[in-house]
C-alpha positions as protocol buffer text, in pm:
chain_id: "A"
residue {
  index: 1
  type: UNK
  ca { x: 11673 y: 5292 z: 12369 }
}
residue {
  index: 2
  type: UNK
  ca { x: 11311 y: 5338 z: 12254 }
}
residue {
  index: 3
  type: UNK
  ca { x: 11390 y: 5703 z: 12091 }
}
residue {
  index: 4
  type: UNK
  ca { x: 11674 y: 5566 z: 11977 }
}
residue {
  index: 5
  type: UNK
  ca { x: 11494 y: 5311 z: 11712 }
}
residue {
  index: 6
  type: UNK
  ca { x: 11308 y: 5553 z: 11517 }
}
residue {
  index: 7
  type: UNK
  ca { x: 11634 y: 5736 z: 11433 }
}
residue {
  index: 8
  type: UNK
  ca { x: 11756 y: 5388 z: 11331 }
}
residue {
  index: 9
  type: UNK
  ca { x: 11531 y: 5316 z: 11122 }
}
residue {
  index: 10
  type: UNK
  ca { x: 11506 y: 5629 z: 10939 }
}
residue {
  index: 11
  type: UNK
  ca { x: 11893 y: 5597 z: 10908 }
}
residue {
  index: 12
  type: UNK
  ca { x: 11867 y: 5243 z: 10769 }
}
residue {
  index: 13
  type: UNK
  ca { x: 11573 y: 5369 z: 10511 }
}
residue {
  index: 14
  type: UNK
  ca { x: 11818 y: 5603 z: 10403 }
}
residue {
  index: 15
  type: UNK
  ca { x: 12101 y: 5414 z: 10342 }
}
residue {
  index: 16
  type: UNK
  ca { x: 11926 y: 5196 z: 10145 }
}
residue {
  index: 17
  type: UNK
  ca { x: 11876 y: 5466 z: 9875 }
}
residue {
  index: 18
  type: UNK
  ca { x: 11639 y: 5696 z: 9706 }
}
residue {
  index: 19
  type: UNK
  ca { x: 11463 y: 5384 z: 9530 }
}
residue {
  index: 20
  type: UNK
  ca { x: 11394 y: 5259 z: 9897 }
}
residue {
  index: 21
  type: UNK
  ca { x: 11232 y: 5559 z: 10004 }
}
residue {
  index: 22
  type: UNK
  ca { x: 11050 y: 5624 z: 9712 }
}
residue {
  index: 23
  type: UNK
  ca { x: 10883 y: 5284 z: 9769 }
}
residue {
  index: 24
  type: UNK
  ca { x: 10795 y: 5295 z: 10131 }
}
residue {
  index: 25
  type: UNK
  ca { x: 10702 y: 5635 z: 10164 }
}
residue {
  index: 26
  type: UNK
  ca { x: 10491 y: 5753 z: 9838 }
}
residue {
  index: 27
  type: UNK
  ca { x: 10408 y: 5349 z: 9696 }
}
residue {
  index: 28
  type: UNK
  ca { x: 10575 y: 5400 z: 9354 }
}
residue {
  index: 29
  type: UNK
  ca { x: 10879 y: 5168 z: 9226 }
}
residue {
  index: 30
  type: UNK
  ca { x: 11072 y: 5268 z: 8914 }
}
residue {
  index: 31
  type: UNK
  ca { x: 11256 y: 5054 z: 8684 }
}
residue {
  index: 32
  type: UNK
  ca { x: 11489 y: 5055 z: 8363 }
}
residue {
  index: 33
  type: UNK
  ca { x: 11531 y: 4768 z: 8087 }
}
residue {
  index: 34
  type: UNK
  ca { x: 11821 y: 4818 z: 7829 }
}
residue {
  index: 35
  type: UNK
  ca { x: 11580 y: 4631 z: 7587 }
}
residue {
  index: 36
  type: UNK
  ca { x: 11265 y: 4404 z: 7525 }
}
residue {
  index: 37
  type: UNK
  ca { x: 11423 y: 4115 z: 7627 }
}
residue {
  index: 38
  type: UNK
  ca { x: 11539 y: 4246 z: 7974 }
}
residue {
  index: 39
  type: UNK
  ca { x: 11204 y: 4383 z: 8041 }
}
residue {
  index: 40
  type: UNK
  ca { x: 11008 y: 4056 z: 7911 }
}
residue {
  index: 41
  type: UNK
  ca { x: 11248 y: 3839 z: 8155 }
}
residue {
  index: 42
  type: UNK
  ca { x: 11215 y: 4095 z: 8473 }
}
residue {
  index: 43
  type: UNK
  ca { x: 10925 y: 4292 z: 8476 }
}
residue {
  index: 44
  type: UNK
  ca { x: 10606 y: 4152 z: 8677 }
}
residue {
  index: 45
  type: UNK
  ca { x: 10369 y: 4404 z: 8404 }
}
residue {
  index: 46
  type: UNK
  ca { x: 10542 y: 4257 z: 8090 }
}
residue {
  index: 47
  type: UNK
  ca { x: 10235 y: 4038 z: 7985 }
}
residue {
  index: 48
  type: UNK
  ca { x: 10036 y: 4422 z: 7976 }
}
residue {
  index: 49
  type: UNK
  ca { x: 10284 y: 4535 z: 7674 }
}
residue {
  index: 50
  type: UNK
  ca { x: 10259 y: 4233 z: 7426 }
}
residue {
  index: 51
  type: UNK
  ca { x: 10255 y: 4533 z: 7167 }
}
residue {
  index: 52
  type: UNK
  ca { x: 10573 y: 4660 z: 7244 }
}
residue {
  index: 53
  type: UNK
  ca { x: 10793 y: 4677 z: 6938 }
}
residue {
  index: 54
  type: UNK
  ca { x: 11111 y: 4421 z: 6897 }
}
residue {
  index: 55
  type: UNK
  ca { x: 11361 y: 4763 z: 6837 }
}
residue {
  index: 56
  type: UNK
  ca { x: 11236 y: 4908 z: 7200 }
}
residue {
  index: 57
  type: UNK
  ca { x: 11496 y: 5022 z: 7391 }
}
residue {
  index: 58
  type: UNK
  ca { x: 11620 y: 5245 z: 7704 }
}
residue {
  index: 59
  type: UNK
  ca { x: 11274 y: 5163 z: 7888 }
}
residue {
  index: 60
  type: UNK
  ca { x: 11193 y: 5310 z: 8186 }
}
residue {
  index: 61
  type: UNK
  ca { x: 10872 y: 5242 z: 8431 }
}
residue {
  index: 62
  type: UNK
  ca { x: 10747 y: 5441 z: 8722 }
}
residue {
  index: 63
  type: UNK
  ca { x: 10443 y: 5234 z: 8858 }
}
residue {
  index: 64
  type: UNK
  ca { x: 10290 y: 5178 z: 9189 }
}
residue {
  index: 65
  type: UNK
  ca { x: 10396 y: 4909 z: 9408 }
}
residue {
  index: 66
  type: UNK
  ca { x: 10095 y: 4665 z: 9366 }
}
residue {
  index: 67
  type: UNK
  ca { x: 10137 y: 4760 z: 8985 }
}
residue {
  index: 68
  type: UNK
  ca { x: 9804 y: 4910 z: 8914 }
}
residue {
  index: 69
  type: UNK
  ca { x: 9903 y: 5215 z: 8750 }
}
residue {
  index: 70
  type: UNK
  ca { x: 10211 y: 5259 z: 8569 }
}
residue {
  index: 71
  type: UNK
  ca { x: 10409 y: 5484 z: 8337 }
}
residue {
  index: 72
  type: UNK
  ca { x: 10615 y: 5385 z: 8030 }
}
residue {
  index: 73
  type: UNK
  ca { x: 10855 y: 5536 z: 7791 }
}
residue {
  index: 74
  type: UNK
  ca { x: 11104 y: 5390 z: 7569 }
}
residue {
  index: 75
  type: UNK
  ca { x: 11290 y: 5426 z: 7214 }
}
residue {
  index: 76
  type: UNK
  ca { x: 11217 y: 5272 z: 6916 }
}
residue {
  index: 77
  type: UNK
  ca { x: 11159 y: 5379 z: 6560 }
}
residue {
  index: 78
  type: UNK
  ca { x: 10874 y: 5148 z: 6467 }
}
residue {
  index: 79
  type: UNK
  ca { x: 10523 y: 5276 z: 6474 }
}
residue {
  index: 80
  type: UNK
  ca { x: 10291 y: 5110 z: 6687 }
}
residue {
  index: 81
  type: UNK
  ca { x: 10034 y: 4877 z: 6586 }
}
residue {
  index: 82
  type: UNK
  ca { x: 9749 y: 4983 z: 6766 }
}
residue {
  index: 83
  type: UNK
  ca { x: 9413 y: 5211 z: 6712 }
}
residue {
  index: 84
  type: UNK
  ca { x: 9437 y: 5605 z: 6761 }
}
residue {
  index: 85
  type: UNK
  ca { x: 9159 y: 5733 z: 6968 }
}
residue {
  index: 86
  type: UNK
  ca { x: 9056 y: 6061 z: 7161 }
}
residue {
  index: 87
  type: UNK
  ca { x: 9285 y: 6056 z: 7484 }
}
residue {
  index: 88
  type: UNK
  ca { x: 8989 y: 6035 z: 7786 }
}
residue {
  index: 89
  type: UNK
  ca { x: 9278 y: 5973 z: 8026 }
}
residue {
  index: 90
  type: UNK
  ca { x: 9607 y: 6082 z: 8175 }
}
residue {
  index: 91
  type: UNK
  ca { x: 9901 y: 6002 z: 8365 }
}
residue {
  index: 92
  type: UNK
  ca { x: 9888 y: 5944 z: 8729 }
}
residue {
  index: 93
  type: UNK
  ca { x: 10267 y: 5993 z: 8764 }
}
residue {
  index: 94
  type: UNK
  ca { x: 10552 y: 6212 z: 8622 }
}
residue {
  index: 95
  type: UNK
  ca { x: 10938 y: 6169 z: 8594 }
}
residue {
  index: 96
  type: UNK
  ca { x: 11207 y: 6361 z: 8469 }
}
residue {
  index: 97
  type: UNK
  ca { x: 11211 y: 6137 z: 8169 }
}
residue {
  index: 98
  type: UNK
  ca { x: 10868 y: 6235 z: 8050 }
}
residue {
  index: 99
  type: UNK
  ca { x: 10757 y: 6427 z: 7834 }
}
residue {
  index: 100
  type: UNK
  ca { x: 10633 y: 6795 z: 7981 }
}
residue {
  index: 101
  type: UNK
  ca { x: 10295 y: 6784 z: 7699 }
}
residue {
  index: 102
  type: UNK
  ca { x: 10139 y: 6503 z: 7734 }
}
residue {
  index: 103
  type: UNK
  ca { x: 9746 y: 6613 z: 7693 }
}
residue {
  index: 104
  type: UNK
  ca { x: 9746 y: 6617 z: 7359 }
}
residue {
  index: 105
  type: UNK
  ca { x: 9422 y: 6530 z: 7145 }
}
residue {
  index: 106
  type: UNK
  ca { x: 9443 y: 6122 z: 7052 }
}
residue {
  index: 107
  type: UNK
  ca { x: 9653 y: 5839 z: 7194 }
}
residue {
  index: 108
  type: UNK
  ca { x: 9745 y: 5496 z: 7038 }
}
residue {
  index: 109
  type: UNK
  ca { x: 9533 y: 5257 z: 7242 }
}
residue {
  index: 110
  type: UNK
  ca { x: 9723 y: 4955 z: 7333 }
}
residue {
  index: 111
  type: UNK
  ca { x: 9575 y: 4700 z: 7540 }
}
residue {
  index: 112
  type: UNK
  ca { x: 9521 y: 4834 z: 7866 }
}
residue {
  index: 113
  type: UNK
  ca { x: 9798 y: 5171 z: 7775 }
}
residue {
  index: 114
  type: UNK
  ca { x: 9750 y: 5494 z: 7606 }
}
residue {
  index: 115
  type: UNK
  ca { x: 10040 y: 5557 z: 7449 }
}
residue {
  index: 116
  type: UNK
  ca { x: 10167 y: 5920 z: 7236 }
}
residue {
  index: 117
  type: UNK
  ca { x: 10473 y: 5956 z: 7049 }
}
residue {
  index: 118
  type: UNK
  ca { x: 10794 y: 6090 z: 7132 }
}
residue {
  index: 119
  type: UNK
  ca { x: 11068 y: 6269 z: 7013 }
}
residue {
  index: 120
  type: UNK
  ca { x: 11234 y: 5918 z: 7019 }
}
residue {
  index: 121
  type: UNK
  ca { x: 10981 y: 5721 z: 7059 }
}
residue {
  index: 122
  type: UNK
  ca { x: 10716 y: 5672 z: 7308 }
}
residue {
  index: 123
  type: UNK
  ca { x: 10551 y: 5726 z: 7608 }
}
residue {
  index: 124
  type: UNK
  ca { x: 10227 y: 5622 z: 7807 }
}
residue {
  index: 125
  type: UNK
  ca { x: 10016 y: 5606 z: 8099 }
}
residue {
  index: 126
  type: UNK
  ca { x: 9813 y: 5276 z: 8282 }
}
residue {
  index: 127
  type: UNK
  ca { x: 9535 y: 5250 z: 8343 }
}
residue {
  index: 128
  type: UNK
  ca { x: 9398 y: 5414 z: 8033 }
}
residue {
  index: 129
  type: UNK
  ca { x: 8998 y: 5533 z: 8031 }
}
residue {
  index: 130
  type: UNK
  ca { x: 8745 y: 5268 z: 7892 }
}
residue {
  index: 131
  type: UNK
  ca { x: 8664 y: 5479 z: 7604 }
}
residue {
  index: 132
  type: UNK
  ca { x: 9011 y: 5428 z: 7484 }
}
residue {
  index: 133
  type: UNK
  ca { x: 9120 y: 5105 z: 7582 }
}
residue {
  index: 134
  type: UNK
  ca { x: 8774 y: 4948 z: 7472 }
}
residue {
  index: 135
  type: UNK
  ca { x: 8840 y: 4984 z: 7099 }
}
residue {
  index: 136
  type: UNK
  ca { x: 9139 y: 4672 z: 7149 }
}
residue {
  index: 137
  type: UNK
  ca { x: 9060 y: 4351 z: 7090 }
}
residue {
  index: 138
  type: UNK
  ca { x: 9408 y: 4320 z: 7376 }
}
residue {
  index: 139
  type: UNK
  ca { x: 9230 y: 4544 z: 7624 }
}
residue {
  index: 140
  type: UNK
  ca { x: 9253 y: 4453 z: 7994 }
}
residue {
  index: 141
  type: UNK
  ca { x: 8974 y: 4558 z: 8211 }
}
């Protein structure tokens, strides 16, 4: 019975789906909000992306499970309110919903985010490097 529990378990972790897994082997959660309002009412981070335009849409989050660092994309057409700066930072994570380039020369410093533009809209990376997220009068330590 004893050899038989670790093949249980592994058997229940994968029936559970690839979301399970993802969180209890590697420590990183994803989600996806249709719009503001779904991500405002579910999301534990919301309070980090006050900036966030009213037209964003199709957002998607990779982040780590105690929420520390994070990556964000989403549509809108509105430009962001925030300061450009020289990027300092990077992402920690990747998804197939990210963009391939993302070193590029400045970011949009949003609280705590560095943020670039998209195709569609945009796309950013948590924590960001003091240098960047300094120049806020939002920014999170």
């Amino acid at each position: 019975m004893k050899k038989l529990i670790p093949v249980l378990l592994i058997a229940a972790v994968s029936l559970t789906g690839c979301s399970a897994v993802e969180n209890l082997l590697y420590g990183e959660e994803t989600h996806s909000y249709d719009n503001l309002n779904s991500l405002q009412a579910d999301w534990s981070g919301a309070a980090t992306v006050e900036w966030m335009p009213d037209d964003a849409s199709d957002i998607n989050i990779r982040q780590s499970t105690d929420g520390t660092v994070a990556i964000l994309g989403f549509a809108s057409e509105t430009e962001l309110e925030c300061p450009e700066v020289e990027r300092l930072s990077g992402p920690t994570f990747g998804d197939d919903w990210a963009p391939s380039d993302v070193y590029v020369d400045t970011v949009f410093a949003c609280g705590s985010w560095a943020m670039i533009p998209t195709d569609d809209g945009w796309y950013g990376w948590t924590p960001s490097a003091p240098g960047e997220h300094d120049v806020t009068p939002t920014a999170v330590p």
